[in-house]
Phi, psi and omega in degrees: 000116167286145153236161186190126193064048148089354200242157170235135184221156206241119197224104173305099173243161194220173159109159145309147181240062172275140152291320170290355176246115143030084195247127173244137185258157191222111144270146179258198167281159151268141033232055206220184187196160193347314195286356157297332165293340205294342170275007175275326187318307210254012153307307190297314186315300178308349191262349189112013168273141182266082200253141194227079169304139170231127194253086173345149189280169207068345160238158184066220140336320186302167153319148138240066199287157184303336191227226178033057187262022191251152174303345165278305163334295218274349183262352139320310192284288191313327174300281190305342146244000147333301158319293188305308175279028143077044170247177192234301164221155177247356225022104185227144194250107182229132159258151166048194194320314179306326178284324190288312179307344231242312144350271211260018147280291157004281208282003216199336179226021176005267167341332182256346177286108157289312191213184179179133195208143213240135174220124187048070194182111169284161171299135189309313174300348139313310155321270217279297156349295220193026229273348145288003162272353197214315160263170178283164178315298159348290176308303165324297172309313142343277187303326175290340169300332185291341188278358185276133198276156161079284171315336161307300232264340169250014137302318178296298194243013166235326211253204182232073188286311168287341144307315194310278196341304170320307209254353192270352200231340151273181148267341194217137187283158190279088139048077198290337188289324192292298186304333223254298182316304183281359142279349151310304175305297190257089185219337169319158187262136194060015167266318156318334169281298159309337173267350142295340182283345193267329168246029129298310160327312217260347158280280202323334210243348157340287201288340210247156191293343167281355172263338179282346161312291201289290169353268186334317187274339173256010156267012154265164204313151156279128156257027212243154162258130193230134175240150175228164174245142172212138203267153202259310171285002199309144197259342173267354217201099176281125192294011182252013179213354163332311206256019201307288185289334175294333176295288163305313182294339197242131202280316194229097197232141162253158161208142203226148168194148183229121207295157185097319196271155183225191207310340206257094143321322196267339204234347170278327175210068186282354172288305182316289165314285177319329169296266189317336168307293201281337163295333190269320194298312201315299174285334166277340174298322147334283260243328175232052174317286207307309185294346186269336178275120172333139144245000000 
């Protein structure tokens, strides 16, 4: 348990716990939670990373405070505990909603950012912008629903909402043991209610002075190596069209895709994804050593 801003948050680590190796934060997704990482976790370790799978605030293990669900809070958090885990920067990695925070960590927390890499998560002014260039009818409709009280949340932990989600966005099927977990996880009392809360936020701040923050803050350039990932088959996010701003916005992008694959990139092609995870890590952990290491 970390703690940051005032919150404790449950954070999985592997790896040397050396200063000197590297540190990458892994966020995850919805309706998921730290353990969506997991054929990656102990690749990374092995590989010389000090890796801190994390569970977003409202989920898994973490606090669940009544509020602070908008991407400015929560990329609040992900800074602190970077911190907190006695680092100055990080490499930080996010899928799906965990990619977009993973964005508006970059853009909003500079200083704690080494690298930042996105899997299935258009760049947020995609999102925010124009965000029908970039997810699909499906996904939308998802989201309109989501704005709705109550009924998300007893879709999630009574009906079979987490199954739909899984199967509306992969390609290759879940696991009934996986889906069956991540209905569990959020059976927790009020995680389901904080992971609706995080994509009502994510409408609700369009209007509002933390969205116009967050605007302000990704449309300007990354100076950061920036990767992005997208599964060719994703059924939420179309990938031809994902990479418009990231592309434009990151001095220094990758873009990667993988045939075959639909949205949940870590659990769908964990090989595939560990290849590129560790082909991409290699030159920027180089590159921002001094900087990834406490002074």
């Amino acid at each position: 348990m970390v703690a940051s801003g005032g919150s404790r948050f449950h954070v999985a680590v592997a790896g040397p716990a050396d200063r000197l190796a590297p540190l990458v934060v892994l966020l995850h997704g919805f309706p998921q939670f730290w353990w969506a990482w997991r054929h990656q976790i102990p690749a990374l370790a092995e590989a010389g990373y000090r890796v801190a799978a994390m569970d977003v605030r409202g989920s898994g293990a973490s606090d669940k405070p009544p509020g602070g669900y908008d991407v400015l809070a929560r990329a609040s958090d992900v800074a602190g505990v970077v911190r907190s885990l006695g680092r100055e920067r990080a490499i930080v990695v996010g899928h799906g909603t965990g990619g977009v925070l993973a964005w508006g960590v970059a853009a909003l927390h500079p200083r704690v950012v080494a690298g930042v890499a996105a899997l299935g998560a258009p760049h947020p002014a995609r999102v925010v912008v124009s965000g029908r260039a970039a997810l699909t009818p499906l996904a939308l409709r998802h989201l309109a629903f989501y704005q709705l009280p109550t009924l998300p949340e007893r879709a999630l932990t009574g009906g079979s909402l987490v199954a739909q989600v899984l199967a509306h966005g992969a390609a290759v099927p879940f696991a009934p043991e996986a889906v069956a977990r991540y209905r569990d996880v959020l059976r927790i009392p009020f995680a389901a209610h904080s992971a609706m809360e995080a994509l009502r936020w994510a409408v609700r701040s369009a209007s509002r002075a933390s969205g116009h923050q967050l605007r302000a803050a990704v449309r300007r350039p990354l100076t950061v190596p920036a990767l992005q990932v997208h599964g060719s088959l994703d059924g939420l996010v179309r990938p031809e069209s994902a990479d418009l701003d990231a592309a434009r916005l990151a001095r220094d992008f990758r873009y990667d895709a993988v045939a075959g694959a639909g949205h949940f990139l870590p659990e769908e092609a964990p090989a595939e994804v560990t290849e590129i995870l560790l082909s991409w890590l290699r030159p920027v952990a180089e590159r921002h050593a001094l900087g990834l290491v406490a002074r």
